[in-house]
C-alpha positions in Angstrom: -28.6 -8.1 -4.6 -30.5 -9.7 -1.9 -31.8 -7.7 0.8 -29.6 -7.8 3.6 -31.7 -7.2 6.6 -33.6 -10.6 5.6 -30.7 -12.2 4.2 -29.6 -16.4 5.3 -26.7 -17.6 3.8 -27.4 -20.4 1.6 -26.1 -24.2 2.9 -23.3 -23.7 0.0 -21.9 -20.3 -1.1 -21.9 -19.2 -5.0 -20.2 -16.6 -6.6 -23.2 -13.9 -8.1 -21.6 -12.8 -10.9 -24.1 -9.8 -11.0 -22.3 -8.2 -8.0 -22.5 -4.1 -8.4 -19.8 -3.5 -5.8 -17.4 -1.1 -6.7 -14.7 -3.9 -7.4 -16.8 -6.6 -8.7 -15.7 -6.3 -12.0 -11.8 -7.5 -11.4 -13.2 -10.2 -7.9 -13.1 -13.7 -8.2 -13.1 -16.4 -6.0 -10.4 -18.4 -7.8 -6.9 -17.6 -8.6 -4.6 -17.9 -11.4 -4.0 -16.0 -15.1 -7.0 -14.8 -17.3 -4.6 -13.7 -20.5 -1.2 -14.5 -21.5 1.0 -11.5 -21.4 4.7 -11.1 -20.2 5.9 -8.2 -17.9 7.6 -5.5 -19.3 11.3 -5.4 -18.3 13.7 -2.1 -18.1 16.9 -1.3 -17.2 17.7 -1.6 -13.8 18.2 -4.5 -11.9 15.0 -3.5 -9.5 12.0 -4.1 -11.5 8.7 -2.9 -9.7 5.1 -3.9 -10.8 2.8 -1.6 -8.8 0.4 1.0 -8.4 -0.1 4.2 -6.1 -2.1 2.6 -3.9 -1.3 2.5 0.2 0.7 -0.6 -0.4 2.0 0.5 -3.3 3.3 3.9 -2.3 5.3 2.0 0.7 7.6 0.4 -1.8 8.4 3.2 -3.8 9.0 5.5 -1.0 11.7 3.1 0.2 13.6 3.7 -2.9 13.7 6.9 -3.1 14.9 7.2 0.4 17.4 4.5 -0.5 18.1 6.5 -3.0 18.6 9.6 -1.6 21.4 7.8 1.3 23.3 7.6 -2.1 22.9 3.0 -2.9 22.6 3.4 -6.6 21.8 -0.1 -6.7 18.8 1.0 -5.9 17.5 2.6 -9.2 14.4 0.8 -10.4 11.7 0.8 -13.3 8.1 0.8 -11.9 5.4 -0.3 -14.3 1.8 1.0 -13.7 -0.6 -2.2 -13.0 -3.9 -1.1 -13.9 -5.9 -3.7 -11.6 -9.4 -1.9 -13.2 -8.5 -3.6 -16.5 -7.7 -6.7 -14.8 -3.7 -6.2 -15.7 -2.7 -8.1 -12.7 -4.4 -11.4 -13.6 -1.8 -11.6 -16.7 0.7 -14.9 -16.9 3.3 -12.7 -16.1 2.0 -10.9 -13.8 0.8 -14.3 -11.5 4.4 -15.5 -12.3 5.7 -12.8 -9.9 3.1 -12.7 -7.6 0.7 -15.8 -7.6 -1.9 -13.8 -5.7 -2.3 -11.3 -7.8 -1.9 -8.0 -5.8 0.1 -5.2 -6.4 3.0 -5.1 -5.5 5.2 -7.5 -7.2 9.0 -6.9 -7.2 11.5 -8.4 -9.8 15.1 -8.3 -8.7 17.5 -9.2 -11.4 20.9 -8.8 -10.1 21.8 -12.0 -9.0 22.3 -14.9 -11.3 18.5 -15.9 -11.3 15.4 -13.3 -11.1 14.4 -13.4 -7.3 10.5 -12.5 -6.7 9.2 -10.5 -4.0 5.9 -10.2 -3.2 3.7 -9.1 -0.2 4.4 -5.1 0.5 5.6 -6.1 3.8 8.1 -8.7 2.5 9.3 -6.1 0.1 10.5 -3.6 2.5 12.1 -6.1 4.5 13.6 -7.6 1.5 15.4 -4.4 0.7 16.0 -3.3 3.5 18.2 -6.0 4.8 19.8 -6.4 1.0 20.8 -2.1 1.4 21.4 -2.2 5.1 19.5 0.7 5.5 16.3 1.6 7.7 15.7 -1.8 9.3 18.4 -1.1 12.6 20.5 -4.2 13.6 20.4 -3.7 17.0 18.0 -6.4 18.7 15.6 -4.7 20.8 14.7 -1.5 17.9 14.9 -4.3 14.6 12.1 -5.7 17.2 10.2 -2.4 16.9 10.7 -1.8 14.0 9.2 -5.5 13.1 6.3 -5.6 15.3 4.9 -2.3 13.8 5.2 -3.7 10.3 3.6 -6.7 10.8 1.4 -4.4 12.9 0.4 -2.2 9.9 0.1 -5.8 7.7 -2.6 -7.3 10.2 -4.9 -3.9 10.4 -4.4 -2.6 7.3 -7.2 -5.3 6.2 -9.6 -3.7 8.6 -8.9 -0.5 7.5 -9.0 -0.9 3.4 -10.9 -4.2 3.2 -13.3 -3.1 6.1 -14.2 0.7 6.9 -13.0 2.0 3.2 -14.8 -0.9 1.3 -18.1 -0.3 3.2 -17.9 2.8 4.1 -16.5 4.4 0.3 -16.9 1.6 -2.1 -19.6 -0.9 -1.0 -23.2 -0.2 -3.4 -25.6 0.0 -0.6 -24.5 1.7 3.0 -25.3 -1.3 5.6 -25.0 0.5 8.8 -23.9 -2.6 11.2 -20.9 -3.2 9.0 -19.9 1.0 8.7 -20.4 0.6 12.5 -17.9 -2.1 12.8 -15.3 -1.4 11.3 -15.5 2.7 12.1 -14.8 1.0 15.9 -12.0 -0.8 14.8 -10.3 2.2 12.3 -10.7 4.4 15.9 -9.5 2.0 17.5 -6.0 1.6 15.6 -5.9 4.9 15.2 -5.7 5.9 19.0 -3.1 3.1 19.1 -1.0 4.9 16.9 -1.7 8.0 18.4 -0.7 7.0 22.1 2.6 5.1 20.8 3.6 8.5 18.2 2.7 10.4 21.8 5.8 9.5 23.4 7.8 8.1 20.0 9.1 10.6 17.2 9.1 7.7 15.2 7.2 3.9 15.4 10.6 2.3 16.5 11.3 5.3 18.6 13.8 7.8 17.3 15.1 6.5 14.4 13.1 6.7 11.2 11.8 3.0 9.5 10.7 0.9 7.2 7.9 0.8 9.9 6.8 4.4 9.4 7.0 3.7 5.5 4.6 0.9 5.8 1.7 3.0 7.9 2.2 6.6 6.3 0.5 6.1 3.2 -2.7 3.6 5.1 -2.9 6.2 8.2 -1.3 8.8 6.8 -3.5 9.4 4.3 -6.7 8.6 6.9 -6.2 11.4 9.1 -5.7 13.6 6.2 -8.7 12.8 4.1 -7.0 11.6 0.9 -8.4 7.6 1.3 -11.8 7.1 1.7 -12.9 11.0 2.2 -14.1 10.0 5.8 -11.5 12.9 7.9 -14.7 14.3 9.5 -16.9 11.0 10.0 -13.9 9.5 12.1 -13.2 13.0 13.4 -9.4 12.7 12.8 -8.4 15.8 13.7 -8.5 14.3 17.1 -5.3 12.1 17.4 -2.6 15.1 17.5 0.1 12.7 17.6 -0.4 10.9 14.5 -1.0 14.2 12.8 2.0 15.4 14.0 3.9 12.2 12.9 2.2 12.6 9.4 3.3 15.4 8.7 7.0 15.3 9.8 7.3 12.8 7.1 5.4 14.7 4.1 8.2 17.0 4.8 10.7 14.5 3.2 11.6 14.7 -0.1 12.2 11.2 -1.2 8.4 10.7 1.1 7.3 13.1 -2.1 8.9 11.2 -4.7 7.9 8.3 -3.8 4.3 8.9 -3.4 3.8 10.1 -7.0 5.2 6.7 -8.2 2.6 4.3 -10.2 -0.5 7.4 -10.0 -2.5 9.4 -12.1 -4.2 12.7 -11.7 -7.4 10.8 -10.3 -6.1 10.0 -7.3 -2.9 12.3 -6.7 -1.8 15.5 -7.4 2.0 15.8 -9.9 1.4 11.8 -11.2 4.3 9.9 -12.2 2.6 6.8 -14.0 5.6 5.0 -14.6 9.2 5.9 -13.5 12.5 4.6 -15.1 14.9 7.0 -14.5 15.3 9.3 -11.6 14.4 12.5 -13.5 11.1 11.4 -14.5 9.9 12.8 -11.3 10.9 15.9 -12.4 8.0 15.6 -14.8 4.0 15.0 -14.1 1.9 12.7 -16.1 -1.5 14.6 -15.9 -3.3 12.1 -18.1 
């Protein structure tokens, strides 16, 4: 690793394959399958290939609120992809999601598997095929819209930005911590002067909005991503606090958030889930 305070980029860039960043080991600059090995396929028509990541915790939160209003169409299998070992980079895997990020969904109900892919795509995807949590009328379906595609836009900052330099990156480069510490304060006070005078992101009714930036912002303000609650002094934004923890409180938020983990990185894991009282059961392992 070169040193980066006397560091010019070279005329052409090449990939060092000797990269010690905490994800260099699955990073490439070129897409497409490494192995040939199908997806496993359960029962249900829903078929979910994720892992309890932020933007894998938004889609299995839906379901079990979807769920819990009673649409038993919405009963799913979720697979654990275990992106460490490379899992998503199988043929199958790149069948249902050609970029290779978690999460890929499978719906087999209609007469031809349909893939879904994209987090944000997801929710919107079930959403309009339940009818539930994405409101018809014009002006909050607006809301509710802007504030996912709001979430889909930062979130990059956030994870790809502040977390990866701040909790993953080898060396601590202060100019990039810097930069992107300004800009995860900076979303974060937007949130917290919109959840100031909204219960909710689209207001007062509860969304696939909210579902999207719980488990990202959620999770910043309370320490459990990138262990930076102090450094970004997150105590500070009552309202998103507030709004974070009205929806811990709900059950199917609970569920859901167990979905696709393991006792490294969440407390009562699910790894996989393929019936509905699996969550009534941890996978400590």
């Amino acid at each position: 690793m070169s040193d980066t305070s006397n560091y010019t980029p070279p005329a052409v860039w090449s990939w060092n394959q000797d990269d010690k960043g905490g994800f260099a080991s699955i990073n490439r600059p070129i897409s497409g399958p490494t192995h040939d090995k199908e997806l496993p396929v359960g029962k249900h028509p829903l078929q979910l290939y994720s892992l309890g990541t932020p933007n894998g915790v938004k889609v299995t939160i839906l379901l079990e609120e979807l769920l819990a209003l009673g649409h038993a169409g919405a009963e799913y299998d979720a697979w654990f992809i275990n992106i460490m070992k490379g899992e998503q980079f199988s043929s199958g895997f790149v069948a249902a999601n050609p970029n290779s990020k978690i999460p890929a969904l499978v719906d087999r109900s209609g007469p031809s598997p349909q893939r879904v892919f994209e987090s944000g795509a997801i929710l919107m995807y079930l959403a309009e095929k339940f009818g539930a949590f994405l409101p018809a009328e014009p002006a909050a379906r607006t809301a509710t819209l802007s504030w996912l595609f709001w979430q889909m836009g930062s979130a990059p900052y956030l994870g790809g930005g502040f977390g990866h330099f701040y909790a993953y990156a080898p060396i601590k480069i202060e100019y990039a911590i810097n930069r992107f510490a300004m800009e995860a304060k900076r979303q974060l006070d937007v949130l917290d002067k919109h959840l100031a005078d909204n219960e909710y992101m689209a207001g007062s009714t509860y969304t696939i909005a909210d579902m999207a930036i719980w488990p990202w912002y959620g999770a910043l303000v309370k320490g459990t991503v990138y262990k930076a609650k102090e450094f970004l002094a997150t105590d500070g934004y009552t309202h998103v606090n507030r709004w974070t923890d009205q929806l811990a409180e709900r059950v199917a938020v609970q569920r859901g958030n167990r979905v696709n983990t393991s006792s490294s990185f969440r407390q009562h894991p699910v790894h996989e889930r393929h019936d509905a009282s699996d969550l009534d059961r941890t996978d400590e392992g």
